[in-house]
N, C-alpha and C positions, 0 to 999 in steps of 0.2 A: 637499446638501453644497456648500462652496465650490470654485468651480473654481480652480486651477493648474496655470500653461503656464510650462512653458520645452524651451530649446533648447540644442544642442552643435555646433557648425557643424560641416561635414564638411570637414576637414582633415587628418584623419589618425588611426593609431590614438589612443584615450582613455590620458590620463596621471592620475599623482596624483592632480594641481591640478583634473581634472575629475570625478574619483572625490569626492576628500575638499570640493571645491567646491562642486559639484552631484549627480553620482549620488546617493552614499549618502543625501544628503537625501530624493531620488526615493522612493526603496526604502522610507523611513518615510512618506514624506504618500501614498503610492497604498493605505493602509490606511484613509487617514482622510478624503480629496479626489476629489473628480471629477478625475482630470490627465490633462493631454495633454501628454506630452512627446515634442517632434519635432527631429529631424537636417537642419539648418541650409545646406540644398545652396544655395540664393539667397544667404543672404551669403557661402558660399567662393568663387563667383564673382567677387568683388572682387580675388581674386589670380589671377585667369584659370587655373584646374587645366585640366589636358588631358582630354578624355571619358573615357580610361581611367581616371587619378586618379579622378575625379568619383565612378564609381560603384563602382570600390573602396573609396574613401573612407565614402562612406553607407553600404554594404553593412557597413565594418568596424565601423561607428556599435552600426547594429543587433544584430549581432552581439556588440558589450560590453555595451552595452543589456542583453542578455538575460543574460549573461553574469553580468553584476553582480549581478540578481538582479531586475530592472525586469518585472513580471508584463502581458503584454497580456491576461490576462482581468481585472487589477486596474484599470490604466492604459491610456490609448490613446497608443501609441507609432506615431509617424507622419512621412513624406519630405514637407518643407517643399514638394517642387514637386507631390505631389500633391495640394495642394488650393490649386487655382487664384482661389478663392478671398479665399483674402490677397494676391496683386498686386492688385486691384479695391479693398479698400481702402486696401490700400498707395498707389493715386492717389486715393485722396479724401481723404487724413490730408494729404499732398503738397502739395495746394492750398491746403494754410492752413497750409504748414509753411512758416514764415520762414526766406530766406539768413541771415541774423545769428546766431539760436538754432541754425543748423543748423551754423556755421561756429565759435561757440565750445566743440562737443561734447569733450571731452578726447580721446577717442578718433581725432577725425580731425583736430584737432592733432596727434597722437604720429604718423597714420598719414603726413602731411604731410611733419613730420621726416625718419623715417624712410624714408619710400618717395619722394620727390618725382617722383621719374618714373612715377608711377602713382595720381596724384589723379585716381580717377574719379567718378561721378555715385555710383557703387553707395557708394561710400565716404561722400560727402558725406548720403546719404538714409540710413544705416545706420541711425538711430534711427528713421527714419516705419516703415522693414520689420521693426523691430524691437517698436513699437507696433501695427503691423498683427496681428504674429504673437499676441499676447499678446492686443489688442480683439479682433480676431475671433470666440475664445470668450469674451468680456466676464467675464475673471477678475479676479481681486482679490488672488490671488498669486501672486509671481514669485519662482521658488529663483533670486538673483541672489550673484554675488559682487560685491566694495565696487568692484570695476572697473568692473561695467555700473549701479552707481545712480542715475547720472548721466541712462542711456539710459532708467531706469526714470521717472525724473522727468520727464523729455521724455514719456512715454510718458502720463501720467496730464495732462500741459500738452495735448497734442495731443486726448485725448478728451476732458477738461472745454471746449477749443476748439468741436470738436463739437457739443456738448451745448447749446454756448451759441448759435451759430451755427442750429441749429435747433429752437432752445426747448425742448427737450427733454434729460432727465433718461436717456441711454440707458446710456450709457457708466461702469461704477463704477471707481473711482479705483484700479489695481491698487498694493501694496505689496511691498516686496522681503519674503522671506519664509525663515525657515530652521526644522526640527524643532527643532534644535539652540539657537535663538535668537540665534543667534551669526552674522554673516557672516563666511567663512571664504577669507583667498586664501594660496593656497600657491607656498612660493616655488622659483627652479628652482637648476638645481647652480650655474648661475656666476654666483650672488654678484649680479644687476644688477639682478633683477625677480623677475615671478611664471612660475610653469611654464608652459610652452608650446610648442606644436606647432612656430611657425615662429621659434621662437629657437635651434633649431638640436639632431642627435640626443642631443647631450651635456646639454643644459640637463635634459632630462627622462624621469623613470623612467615607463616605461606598462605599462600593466597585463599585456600580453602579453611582457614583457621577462623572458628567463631569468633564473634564478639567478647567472647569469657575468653576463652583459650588465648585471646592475644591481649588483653589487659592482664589475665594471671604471668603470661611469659613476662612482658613489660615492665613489670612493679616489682619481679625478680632480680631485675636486671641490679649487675654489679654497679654499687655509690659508695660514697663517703660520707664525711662529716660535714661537708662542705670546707672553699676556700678560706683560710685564715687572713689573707691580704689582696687590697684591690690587684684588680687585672691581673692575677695570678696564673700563670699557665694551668691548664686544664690538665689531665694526667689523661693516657691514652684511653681507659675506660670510659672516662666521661664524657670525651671527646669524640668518640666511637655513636655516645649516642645524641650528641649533637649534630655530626652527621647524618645522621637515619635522620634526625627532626627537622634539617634544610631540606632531605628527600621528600618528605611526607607533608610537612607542613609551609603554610606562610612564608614570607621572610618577615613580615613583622612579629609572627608568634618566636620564631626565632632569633630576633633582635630584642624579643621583649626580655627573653630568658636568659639572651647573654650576655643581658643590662643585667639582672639580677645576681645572677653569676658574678661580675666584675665587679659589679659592689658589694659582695660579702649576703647578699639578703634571699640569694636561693632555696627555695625547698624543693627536694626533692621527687616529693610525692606529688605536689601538683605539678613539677614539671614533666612526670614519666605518667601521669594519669593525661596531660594532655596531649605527648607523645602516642600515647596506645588510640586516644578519641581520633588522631587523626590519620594511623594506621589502620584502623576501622572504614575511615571512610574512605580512605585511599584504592582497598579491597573491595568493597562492597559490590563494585559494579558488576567483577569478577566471579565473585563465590556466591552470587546468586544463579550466575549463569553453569558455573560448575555440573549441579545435581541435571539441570535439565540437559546438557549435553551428553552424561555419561550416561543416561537414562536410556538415551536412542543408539540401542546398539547399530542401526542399521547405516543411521549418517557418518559416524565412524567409523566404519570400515568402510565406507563410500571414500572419508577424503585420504584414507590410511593408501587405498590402492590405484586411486586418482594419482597419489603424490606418486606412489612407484612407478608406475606408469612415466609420468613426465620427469624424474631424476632418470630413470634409464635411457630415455631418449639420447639425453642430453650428454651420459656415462659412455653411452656406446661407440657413439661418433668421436670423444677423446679419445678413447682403448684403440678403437680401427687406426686412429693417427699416431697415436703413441706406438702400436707395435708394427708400423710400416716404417716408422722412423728409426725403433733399434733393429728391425730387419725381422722380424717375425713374423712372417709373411704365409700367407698358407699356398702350398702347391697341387 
C-alpha cells in the first residue's frame, strides 16, 4: 500500500476547517493506505504555548483523533516529539535548504506580517520540519489543504535535492492528496480567511462546541443589508459563509438560499440559524464521543504509545538509509 502522512499541530481543540480539511479525509484513506497521521507539538512551538497548553493541547489532538473516527488498529496515530527521529533529518534537509526559497514561503511571509515581533528560526525552517515529517516515512501522500501546497512543493524540491546530491533515487516525490479529489479550505465566521485556532474563539466552530456555543458564534457572524440587485455578487464575507453552508448542509438547502439571495428576498437570520442547525448536526456524532474518550485516561495513552512505537519503526530504517548514504557510518 501507499504510504500517507499528515499532521494537525497542537494548538488547540480541532475545528471545522480541520475536520472537513483533513480528518474526514483521514477516516477514508486509513481503509485503503498505510497512514500515519501525527499531532504537530514541534511546530506549535513557534508561538511559544506554556508546558501546561502543550500537553493539553496534544492530548486534546488525540482525543478528536479518536473521536472522529481515526482507528489506531487502522492508522498509526502518533506525538510529533515522540519520534526523535524527524529532528535528525529535519538537519539534513536544513543543509541544503536555501535562505531565499526558505524566505519566499507564503506562509512565513503572512507570519512576518503578521507576528513581527516573533520571526523566529522555527518559523523560518517550517517547511524543512514539515518535509522531514512527511520524508521520513518516504510517502507519496499528503492530505494537505491549498494552504500548505506550497510547503508540499518545497517538500518534494528538498528530497529530489537529496536524491540528487547523493546519486541516489531514495526519496519519492510525495503529492497533495484528498479521497474526495478536491482540496478543501474552510472558511472562519469573520468574513477575512480560513478557520482557525489562532484567529480568534469567534472565527471558529469546533467540534466539541455545544449546541448554544455554536448558534451564539453563528448569528455573530459578520452580514449586511442584503443585496440591492439581482444576481449581485456576494461580497467575500458572505460568501465565506455560503461556503461553510455547501460544507455542512444539502445542496438543496443551499440552492434554496442562493435562490433567495439572487432575488433580492434573503434574510439573514433565518439563513445563519439554519447554518448553525446544521453545523450542529454535522458535529454531533463527534462531541458526544469527545467526553467519553477523554474520560479513559488509560485507552489514551495506550494508542499515544502504540503510535510511537510504530512511527519509530518506520523513522529508523529511513535514518539507517539516509545516513549510509551521506556516509555517516559508525566504525
Amino acid at each position: 500500500m501507499e504510504t500517507v502522512v499528515s499532521g494537525i499541530r497542537s494548538t488547540g481543540k480541532l475545528h471545522l476547517g480541520n475536520y472537513y480539511g483533513a480528518v474526514k479525509n483521514f477516516i477514508e484513506m486509513q481503509e485503503n493506505y498505510n497512514c500515519f497521521f501525527f499531532i504537530a507539538d514541534w511546530h506549535a512551538l513557534t508561538t511559544h504555548p506554556t508546558a501546561s497548553e502543550m500537553h493539553d493541547n496534544v492530548r486534546q489532538v488525540v482525543v478528536e483523533y479518536l473521536a472522529a473516527g481515526i482507528d489506531p488498529e487502522k492508522a498509526t496515530i502518533y506525538v510529533q516529539s515522540d519520534v526523535p527521529e524527524i529532528t535528525e533529518l529535519y538537519l539534513y534537509l536544513n543543509m541544503n535548504a536555501y535562505l531565499g526559497e526558505l524566505e519566499r514561503s507564503a506562509s512565513f511571509k503572512d507570519k512576518v506580517r503578521s507576528h513581527p515581533d516573533n520571526v523566529n528560526a522555527g518559523l523560518l525552517t517550517y517547511p524543512t520540519l514539515m518535509a522531514a515529517d512527511i520524508l521520513i516515512h518516504r510517502a507519496t501522500k499528503v492530505p494537505v489543504g491549498k494552504d500548505q501546497e506550497q510547503h508540499l512543493e518545497m517538500a518534494r524540491t528538498f528530497g529530489n535535492r537529496f536524491n540528487r546530491l547523493y546519486n541516489e533515487d531514495y526519496f519519492p516525490e510525495p503529492y497533495a492528496f484528498s479521497s474526495t479529489q478536491k482540496l478543501v479550505k474552510i472558511p472562519g465566521l469573520d468574513g477575512k480567511g480560513k478557520m482557525g485556532k489562532s484567529e480568534g474563539e469567534g472565527n471558529a466552530i469546533f467540534l466539541s462546541d455545544t449546541p448554544e456555543a455554536i448558534r451564539k458564534k453563528v448569528m455573530k457572524a459578520l452580514t449586511d443589508a442584503g443585496p440591492t440587485a439581482e444576481n449581485q455578487a456576494k461580497p467575500d464575507y458572505i460568501q465565506n459563509l455560503f461556503d461553510l453552508m455547501a460544507v455542512v448542509s444539502s445542496k438543496d438547502t443551499v440552492a434554496h438560499f442562493d435562490q433567495l439571495y439572487n432575488s433580492c428576498q434573503i434574510r439573514y437570520g433565518d439563513f445563519k440559524k439554519q447554518l448553525a442547525e446544521d453545523m450542529i448536526a454535522a458535529t454531533e456524532p463527534m462531541r458526544s464521543r469527545i467526553n467519553d474518550i477523554a474520560n479513559d485516561h488509560e485507552y489514551v495513552k495506550k494508542v499515544v504509545n502504540l503510535g510511537a512505537e510504530k512511527a519509530r519503526a518506520s523513522a529508523q530504517k529511513t535514518i539507517s538509509d539516509v545516513r549510509q548514504l551521506i556516509g555517516l557510518k559508525s566504525f
